[in-house]
KEKOLRO-64301 format. One record per residue: x, y, z of N, C-alpha, C in turn; residue in one letter. Coordinates in steps of 0.05 Angstrom, whole numbers, plus 5000, padded with zeros to 4 digits. Example, Ala and Ser with C-alpha at 12.3 -4.5 7.8 and 13.67 -1.06 7.14 Angstrom:
// KEKOLRO-64301
nu->5264 nv->4886 nw->5156 cau->5246 cav->4910 caw->5156 cu->5264 cv->4934 cw->5156 vexvo->A
nu->5257 nv->4955 nw->5142 cau->5273 cav->4979 caw->5143 cu->5258 cv->5001 cw->5157 vexvo->S
***
This chain:
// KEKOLRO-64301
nu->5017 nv->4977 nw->5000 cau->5000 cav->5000 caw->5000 cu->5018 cv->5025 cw->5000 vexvo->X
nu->5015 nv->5040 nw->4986 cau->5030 cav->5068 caw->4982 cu->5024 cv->5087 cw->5013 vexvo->X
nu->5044 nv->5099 nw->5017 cau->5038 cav->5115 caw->5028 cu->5022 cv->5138 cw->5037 vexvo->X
nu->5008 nv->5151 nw->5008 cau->4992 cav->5171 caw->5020 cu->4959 cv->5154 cw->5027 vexvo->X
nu->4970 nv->5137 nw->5013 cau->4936 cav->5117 caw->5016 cu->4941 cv->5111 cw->5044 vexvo->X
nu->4959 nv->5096 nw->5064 cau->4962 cav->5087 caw->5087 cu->4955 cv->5102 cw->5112 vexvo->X
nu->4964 nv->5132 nw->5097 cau->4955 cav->5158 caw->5114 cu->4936 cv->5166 cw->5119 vexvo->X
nu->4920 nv->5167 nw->5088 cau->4890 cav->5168 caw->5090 cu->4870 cv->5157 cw->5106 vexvo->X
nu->4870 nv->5133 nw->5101 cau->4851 cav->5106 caw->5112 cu->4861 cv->5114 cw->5153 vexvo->X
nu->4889 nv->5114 nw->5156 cau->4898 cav->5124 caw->5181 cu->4881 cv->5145 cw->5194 vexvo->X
nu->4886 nv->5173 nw->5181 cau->4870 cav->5195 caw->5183 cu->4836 cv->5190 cw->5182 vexvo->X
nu->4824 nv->5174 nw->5165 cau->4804 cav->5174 caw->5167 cu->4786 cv->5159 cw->5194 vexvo->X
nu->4803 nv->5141 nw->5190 cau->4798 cav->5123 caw->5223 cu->4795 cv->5138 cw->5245 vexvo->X
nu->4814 nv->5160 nw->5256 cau->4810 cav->5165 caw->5270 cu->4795 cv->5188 cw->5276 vexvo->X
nu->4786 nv->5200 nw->5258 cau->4773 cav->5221 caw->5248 cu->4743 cv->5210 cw->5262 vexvo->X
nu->4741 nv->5186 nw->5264 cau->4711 cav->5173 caw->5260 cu->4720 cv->5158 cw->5292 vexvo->X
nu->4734 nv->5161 nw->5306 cau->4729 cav->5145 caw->5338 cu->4713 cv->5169 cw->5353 vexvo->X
nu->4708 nv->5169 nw->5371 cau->4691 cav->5176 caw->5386 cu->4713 cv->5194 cw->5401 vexvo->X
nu->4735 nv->5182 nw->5406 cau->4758 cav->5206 caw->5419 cu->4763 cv->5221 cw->5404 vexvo->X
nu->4767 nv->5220 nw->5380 cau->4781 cav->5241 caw->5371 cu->4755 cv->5266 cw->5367 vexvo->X
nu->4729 nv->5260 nw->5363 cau->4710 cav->5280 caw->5370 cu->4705 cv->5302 cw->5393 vexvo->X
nu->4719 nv->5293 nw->5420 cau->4718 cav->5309 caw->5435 cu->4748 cv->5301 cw->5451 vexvo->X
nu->4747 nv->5322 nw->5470 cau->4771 cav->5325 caw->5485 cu->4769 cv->5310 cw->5508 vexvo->X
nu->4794 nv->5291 nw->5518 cau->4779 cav->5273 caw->5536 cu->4771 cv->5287 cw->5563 vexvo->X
nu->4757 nv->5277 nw->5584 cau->4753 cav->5275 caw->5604 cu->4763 cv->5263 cw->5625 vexvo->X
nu->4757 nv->5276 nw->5646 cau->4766 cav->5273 caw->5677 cu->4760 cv->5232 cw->5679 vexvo->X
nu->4736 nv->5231 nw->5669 cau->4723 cav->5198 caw->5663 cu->4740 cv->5171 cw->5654 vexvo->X
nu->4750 nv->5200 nw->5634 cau->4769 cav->5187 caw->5613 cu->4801 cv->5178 cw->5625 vexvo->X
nu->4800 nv->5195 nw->5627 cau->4840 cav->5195 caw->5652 cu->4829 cv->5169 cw->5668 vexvo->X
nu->4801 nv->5182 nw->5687 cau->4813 cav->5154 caw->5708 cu->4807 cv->5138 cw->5700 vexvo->X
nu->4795 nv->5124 nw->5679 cau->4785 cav->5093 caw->5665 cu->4817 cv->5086 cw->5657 vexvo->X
nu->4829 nv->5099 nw->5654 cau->4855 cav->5104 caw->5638 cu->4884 cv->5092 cw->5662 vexvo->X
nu->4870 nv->5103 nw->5684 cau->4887 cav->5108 caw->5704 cu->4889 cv->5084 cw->5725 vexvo->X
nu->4860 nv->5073 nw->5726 cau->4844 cav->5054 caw->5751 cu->4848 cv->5032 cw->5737 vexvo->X
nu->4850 nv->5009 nw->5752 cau->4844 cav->4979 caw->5738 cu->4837 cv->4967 cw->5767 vexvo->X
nu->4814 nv->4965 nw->5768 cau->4802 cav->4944 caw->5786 cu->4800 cv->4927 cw->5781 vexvo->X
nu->4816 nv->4901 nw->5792 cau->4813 cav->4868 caw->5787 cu->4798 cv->4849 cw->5801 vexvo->X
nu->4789 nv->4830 nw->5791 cau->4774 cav->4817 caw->5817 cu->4781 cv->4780 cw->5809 vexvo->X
nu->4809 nv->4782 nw->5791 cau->4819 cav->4748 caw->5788 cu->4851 cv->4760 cw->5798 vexvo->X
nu->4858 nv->4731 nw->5804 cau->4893 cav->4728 caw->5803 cu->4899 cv->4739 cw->5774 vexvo->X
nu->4887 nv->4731 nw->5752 cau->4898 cav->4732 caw->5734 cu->4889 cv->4753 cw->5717 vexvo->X
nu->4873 nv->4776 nw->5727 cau->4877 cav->4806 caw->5715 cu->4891 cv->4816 cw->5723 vexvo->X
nu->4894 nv->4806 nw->5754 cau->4917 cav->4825 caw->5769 cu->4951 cv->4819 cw->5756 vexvo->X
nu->4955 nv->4792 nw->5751 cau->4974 cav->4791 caw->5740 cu->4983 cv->4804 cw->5711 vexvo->X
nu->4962 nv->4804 nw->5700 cau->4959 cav->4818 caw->5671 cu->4970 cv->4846 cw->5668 vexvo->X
nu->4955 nv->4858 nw->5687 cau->4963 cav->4887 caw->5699 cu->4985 cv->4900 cw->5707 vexvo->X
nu->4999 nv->4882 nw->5729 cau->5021 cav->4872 caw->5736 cu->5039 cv->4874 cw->5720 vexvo->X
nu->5046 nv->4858 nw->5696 cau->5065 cav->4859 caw->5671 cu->5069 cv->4870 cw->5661 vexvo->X
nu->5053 nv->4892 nw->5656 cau->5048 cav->4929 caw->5645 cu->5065 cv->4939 cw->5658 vexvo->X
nu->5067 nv->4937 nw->5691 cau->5086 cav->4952 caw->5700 cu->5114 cv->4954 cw->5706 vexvo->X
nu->5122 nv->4965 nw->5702 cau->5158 cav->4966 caw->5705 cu->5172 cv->4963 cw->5726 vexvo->X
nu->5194 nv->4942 nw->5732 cau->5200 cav->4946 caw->5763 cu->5227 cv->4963 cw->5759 vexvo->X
nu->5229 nv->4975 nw->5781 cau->5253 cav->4992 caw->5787 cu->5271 cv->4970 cw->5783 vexvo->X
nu->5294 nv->4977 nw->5776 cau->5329 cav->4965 caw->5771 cu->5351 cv->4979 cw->5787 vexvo->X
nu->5343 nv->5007 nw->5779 cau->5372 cav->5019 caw->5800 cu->5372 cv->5035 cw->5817 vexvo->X
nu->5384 nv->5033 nw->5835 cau->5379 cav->5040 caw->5866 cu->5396 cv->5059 cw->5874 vexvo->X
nu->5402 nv->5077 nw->5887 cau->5415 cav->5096 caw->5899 cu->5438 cv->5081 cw->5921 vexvo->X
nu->5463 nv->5090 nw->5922 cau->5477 cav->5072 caw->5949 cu->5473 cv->5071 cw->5970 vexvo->X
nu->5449 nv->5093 nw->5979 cau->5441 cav->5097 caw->6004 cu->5417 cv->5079 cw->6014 vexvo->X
nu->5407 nv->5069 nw->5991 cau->5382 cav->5052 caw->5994 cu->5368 cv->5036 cw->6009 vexvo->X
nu->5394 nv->5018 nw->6007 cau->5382 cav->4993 caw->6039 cu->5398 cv->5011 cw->6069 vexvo->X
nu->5406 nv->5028 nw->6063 cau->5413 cav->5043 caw->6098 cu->5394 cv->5070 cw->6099 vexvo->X
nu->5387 nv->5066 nw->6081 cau->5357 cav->5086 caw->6090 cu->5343 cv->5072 cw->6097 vexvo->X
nu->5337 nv->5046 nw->6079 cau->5310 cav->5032 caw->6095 cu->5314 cv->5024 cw->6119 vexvo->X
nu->5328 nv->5007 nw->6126 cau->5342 cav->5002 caw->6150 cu->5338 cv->5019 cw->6168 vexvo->X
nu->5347 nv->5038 nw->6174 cau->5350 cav->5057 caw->6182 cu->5328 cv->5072 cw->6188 vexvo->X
nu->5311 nv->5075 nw->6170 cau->5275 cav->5078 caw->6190 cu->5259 cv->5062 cw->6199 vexvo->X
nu->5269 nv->5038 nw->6208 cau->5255 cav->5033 caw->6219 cu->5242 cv->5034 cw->6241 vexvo->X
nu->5249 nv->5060 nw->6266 cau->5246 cav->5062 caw->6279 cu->5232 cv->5092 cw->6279 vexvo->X
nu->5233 nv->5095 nw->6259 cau->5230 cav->5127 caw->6251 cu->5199 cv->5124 cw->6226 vexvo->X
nu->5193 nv->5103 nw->6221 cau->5175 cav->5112 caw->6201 cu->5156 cv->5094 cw->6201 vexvo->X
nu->5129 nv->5100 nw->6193 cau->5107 cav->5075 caw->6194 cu->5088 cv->5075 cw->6160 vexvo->X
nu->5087 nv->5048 nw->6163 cau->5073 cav->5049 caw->6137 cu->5044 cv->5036 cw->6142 vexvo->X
nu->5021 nv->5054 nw->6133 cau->4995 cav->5046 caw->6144 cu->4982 cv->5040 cw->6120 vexvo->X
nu->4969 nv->5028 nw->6111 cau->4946 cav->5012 caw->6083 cu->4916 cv->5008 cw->6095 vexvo->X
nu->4906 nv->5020 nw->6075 cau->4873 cav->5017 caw->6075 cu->4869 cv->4989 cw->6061 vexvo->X
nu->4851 nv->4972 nw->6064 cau->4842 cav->4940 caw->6059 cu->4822 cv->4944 cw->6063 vexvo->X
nu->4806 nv->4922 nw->6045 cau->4780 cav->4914 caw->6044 cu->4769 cv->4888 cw->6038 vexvo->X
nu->4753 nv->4878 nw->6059 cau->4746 cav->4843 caw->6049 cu->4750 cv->4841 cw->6027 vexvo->X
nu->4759 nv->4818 nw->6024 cau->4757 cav->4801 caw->5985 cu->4765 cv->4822 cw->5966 vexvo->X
nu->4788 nv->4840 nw->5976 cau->4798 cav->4854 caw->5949 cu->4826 cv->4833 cw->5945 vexvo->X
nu->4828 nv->4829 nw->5930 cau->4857 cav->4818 caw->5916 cu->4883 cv->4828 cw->5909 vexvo->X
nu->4877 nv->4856 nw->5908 cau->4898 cav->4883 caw->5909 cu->4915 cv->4883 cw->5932 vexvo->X
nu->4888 nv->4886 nw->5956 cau->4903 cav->4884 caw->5984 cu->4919 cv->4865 cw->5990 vexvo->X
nu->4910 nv->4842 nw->5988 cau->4919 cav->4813 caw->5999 cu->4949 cv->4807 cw->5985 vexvo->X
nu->4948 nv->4824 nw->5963 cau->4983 cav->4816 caw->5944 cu->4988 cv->4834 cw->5950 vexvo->X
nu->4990 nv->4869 nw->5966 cau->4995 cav->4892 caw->5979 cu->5011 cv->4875 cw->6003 vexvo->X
nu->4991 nv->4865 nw->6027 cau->4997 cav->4867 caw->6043 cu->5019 cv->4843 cw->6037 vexvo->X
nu->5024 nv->4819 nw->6024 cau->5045 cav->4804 caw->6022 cu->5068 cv->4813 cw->6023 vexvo->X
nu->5068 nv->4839 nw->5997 cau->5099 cav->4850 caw->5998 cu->5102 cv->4868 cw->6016 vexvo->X
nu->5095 nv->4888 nw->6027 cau->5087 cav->4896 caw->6056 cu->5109 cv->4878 cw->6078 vexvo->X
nu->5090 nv->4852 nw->6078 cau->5099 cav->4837 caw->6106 cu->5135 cv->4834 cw->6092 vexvo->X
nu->5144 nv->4831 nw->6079 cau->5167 cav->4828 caw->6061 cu->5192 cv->4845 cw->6066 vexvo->X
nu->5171 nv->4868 nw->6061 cau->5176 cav->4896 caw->6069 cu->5195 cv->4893 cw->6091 vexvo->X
nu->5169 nv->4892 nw->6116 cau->5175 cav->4898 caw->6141 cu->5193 cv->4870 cw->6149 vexvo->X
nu->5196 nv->4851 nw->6144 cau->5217 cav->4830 caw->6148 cu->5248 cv->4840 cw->6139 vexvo->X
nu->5248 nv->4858 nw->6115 cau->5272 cav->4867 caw->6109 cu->5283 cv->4882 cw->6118 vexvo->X
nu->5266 nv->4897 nw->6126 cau->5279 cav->4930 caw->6141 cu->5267 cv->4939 cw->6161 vexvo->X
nu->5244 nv->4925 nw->6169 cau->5244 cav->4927 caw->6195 cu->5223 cv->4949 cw->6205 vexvo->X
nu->5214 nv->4965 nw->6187 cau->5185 cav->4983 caw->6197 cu->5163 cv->4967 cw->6202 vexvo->X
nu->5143 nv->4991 nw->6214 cau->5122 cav->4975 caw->6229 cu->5101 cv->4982 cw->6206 vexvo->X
nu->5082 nv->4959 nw->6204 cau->5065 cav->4960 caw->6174 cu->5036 cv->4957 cw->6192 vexvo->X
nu->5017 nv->4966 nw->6189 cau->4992 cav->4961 caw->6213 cu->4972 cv->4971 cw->6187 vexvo->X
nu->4946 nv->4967 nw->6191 cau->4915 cav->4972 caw->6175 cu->4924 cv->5008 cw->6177 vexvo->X
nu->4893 nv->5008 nw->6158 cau->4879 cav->5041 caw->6169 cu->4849 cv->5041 cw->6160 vexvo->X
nu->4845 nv->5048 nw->6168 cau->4807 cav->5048 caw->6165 cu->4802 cv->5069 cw->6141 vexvo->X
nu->4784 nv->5062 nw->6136 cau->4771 cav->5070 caw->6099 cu->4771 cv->5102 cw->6105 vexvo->X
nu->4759 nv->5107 nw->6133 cau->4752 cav->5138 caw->6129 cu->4770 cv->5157 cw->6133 vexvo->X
nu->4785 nv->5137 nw->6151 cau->4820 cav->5152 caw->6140 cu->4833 cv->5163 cw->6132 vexvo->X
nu->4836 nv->5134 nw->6105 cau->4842 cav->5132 caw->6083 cu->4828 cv->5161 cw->6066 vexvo->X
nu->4798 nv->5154 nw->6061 cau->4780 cav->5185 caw->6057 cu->4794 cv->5210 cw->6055 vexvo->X
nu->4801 nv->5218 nw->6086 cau->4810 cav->5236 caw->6092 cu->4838 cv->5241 cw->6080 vexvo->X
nu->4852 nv->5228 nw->6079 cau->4880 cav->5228 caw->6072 cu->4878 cv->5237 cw->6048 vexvo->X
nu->4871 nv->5221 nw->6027 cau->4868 cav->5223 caw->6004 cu->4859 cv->5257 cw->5998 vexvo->X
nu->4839 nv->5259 nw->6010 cau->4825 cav->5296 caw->6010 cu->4845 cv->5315 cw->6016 vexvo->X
nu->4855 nv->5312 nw->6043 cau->4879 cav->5326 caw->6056 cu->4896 cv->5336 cw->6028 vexvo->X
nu->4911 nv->5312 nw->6006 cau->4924 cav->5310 caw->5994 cu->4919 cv->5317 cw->5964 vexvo->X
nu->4887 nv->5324 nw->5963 cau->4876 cav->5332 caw->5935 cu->4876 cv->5300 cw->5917 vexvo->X
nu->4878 nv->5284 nw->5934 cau->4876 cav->5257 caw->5913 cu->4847 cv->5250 cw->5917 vexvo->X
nu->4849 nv->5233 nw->5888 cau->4813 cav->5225 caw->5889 cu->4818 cv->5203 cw->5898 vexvo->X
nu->4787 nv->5191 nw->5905 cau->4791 cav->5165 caw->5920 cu->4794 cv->5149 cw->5894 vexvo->X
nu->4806 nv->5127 nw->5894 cau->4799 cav->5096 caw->5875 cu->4796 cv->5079 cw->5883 vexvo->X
nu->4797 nv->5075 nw->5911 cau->4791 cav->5053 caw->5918 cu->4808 cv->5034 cw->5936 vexvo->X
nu->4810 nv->5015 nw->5948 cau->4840 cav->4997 caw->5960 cu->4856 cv->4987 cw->5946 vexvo->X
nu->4876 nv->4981 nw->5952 cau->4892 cav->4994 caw->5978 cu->4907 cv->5015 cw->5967 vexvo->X
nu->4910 nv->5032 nw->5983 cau->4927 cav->5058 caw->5990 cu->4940 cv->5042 cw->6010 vexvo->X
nu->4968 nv->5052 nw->5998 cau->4991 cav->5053 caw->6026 cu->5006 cv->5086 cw->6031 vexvo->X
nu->5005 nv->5086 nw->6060 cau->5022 cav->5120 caw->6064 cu->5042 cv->5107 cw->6091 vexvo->X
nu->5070 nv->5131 nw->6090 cau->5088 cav->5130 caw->6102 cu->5081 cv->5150 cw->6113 vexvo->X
nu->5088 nv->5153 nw->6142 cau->5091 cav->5180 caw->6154 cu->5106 cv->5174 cw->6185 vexvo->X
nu->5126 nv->5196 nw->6187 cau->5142 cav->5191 caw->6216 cu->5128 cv->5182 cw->6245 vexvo->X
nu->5144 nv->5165 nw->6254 cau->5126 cav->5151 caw->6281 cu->5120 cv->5177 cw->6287 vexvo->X
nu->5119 nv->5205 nw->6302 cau->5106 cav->5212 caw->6318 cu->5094 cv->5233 cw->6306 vexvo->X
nu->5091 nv->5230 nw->6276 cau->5068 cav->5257 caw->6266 cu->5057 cv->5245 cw->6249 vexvo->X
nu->5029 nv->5234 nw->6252 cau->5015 cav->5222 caw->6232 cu->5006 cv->5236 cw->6208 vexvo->X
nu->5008 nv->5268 nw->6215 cau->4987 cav->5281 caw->6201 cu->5014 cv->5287 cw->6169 vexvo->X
nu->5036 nv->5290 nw->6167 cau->5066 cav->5289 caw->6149 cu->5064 cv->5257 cw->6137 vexvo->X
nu->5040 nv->5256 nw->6127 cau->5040 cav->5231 caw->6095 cu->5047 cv->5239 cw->6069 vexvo->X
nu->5051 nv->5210 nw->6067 cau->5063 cav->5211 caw->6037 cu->5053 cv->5186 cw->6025 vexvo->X
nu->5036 nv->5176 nw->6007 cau->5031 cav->5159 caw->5991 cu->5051 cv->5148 cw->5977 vexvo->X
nu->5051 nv->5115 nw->5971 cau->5071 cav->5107 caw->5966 cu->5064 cv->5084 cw->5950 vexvo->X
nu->5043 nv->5066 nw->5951 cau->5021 cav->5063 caw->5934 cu->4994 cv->5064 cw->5927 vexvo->X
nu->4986 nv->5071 nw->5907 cau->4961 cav->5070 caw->5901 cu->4956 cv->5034 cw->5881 vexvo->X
nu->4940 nv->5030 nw->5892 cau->4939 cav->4999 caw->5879 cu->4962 cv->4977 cw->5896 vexvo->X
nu->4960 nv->4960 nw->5883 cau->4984 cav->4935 caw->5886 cu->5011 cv->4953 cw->5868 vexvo->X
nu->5029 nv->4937 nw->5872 cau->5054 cav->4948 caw->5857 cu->5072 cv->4919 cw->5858 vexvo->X
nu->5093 nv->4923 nw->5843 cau->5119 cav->4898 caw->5848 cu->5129 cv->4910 cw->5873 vexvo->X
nu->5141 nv->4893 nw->5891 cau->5151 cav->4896 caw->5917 cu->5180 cv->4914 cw->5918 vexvo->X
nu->5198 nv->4916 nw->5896 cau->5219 cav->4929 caw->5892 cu->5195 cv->4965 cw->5883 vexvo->X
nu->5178 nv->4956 nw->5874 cau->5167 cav->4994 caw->5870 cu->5158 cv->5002 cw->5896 vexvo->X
nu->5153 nv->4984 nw->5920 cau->5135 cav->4995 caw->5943 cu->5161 cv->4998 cw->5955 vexvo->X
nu->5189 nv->4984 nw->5953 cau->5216 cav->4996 caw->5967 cu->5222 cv->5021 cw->5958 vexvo->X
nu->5230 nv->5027 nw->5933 cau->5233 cav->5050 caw->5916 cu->5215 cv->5068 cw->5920 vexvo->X
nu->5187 nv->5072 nw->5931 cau->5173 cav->5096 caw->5939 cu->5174 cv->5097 cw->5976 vexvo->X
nu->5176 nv->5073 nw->5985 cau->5186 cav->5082 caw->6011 cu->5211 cv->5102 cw->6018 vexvo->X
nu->5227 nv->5082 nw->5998 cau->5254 cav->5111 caw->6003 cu->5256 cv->5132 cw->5999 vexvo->X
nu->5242 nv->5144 nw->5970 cau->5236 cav->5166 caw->5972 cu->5209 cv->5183 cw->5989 vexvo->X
nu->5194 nv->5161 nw->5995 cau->5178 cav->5178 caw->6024 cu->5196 cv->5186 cw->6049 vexvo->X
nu->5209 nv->5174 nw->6054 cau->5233 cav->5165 caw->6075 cu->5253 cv->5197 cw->6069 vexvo->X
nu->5267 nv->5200 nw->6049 cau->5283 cav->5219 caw->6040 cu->5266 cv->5249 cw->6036 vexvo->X
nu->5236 nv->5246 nw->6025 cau->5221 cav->5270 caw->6027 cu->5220 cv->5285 cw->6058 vexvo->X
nu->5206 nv->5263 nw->6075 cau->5205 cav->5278 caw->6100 cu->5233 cv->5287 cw->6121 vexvo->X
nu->5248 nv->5268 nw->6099 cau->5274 cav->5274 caw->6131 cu->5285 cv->5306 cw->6114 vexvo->X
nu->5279 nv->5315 nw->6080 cau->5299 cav->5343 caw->6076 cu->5303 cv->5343 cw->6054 vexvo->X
nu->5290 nv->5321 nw->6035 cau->5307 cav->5318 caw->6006 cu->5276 cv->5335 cw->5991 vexvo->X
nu->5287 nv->5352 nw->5971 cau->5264 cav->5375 caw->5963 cu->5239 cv->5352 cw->5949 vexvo->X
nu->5220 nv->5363 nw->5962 cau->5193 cav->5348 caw->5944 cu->5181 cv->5348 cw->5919 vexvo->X
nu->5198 nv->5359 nw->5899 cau->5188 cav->5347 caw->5871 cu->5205 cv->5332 cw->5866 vexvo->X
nu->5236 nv->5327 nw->5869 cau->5251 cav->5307 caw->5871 cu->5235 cv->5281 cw->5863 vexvo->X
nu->5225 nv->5277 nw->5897 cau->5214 cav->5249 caw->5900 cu->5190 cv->5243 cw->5888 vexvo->X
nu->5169 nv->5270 nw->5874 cau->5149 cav->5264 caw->5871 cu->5150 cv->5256 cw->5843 vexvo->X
nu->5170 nv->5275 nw->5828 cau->5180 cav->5266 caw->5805 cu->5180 cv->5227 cw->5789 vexvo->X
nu->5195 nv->5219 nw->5814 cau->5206 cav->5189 caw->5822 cu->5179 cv->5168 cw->5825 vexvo->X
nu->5156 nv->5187 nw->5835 cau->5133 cav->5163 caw->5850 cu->5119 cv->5167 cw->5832 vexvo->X
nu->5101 nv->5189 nw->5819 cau->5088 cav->5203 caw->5801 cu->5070 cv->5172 cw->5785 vexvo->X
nu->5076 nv->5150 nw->5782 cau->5070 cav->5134 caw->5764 cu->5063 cv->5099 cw->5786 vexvo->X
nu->5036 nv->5108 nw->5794 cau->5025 cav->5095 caw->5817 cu->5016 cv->5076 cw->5797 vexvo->X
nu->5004 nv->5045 nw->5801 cau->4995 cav->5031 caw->5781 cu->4967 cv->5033 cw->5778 vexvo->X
nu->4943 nv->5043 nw->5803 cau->4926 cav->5043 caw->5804 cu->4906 cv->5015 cw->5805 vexvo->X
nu->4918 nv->4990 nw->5805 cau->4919 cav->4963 caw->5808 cu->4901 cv->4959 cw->5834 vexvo->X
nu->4860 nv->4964 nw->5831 cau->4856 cav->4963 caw->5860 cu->4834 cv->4946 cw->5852 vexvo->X
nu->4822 nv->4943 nw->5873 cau->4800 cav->4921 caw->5877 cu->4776 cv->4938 cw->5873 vexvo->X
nu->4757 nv->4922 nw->5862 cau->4729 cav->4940 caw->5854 cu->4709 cv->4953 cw->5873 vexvo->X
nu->4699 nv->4971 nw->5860 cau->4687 cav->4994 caw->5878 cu->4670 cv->4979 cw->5903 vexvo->X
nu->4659 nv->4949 nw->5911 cau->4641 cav->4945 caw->5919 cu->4665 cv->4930 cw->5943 vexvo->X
nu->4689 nv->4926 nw->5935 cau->4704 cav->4904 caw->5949 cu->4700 cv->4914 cw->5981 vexvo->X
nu->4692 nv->4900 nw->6001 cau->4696 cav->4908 caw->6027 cu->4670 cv->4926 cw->6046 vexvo->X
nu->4641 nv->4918 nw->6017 cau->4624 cav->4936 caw->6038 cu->4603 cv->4909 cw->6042 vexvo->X
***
């Protein structure tokens, strides 16, 4: 097929979707953004999409280390979500490696946090870091499930945000949450 013919038929296609008619929407992003699963095997699907971190800073495992006495990581959960339950695995992983304290948080919490922070809700699990003795200095670290090397990689930079390291830095670094959550009904 010649080229300007390939262009055409191209151009015309999209001329004729329904996106290219209007400009997307707020609807649009988060359909875009959300993936609520409710098998092992969407979640894994989903999963594969995402990228795991490779390279690490030298400071990495002595930062983690190193808060554990200094930092807590709290997660919203909900019966029979599947998000949570592979959350909280790498979580417990987590806290076996380095040693922070990993405990629930209640939905309305969660609510609040999210508002505090201008985030919309999507749903479970949310995980946030914030220093043992000021709960109210969070930092989200996932939204959804993630690979267990991405929930290390945003702890550290939650970890490095609150102790002094400038905050677009790190937000730069987290910016790309998977949104990997359990469906709107999971947990009521």
């Amino acid at each position: 097929m010649r080229p300007a013919l390939r262009y055409a038929i191209t151009a015309a296609a999209l001329a004729a979707s329904p996106i290219a008619a209007r400009s997307p929407t707020a609807e649009d992003a988060r359909r875009a953004a959300i993936h609520p699963v409710t098998t092992p095997q969407e979640m894994t699907i989903w999963l594969s999409r995402v990228p795991k971190t490779r390279d690490y800073p030298p400071d990495f495992a002595a930062t983690l280390s190193g808060g554990s006495g200094l930092f807590v990581v709290e997660m919203s959960t909900a019966k029979d979500c599947l998000p949570c339950a592979d959350l909280w695995g790498k979580l417990a992983q987590f806290r076996a490696r380095y040693g922070w304290t990993i405990r629930p948080l209640n939905s309305q919490e969660a609510l609040l946090r999210s508002g505090r922070l201008g985030l919309p809700w999507v749903g479970h699990p949310v995980a946030w870091v914030h220093p043992v003795n000021d709960p109210d200095r969070i930092i989200p670290i996932a939204i959804g499930t993630d690979h267990g090397v991405n929930v290390s990689r945003n702890a550290y930079l939650a970890a490095k945000m609150l102790t002094g390291v400038h905050a677009s830095v790190g937000l730069r670094a987290m910016a790309k949450f998977t949104g990997i959550v359990g469906p709107a009904g999971a947990g009521r």
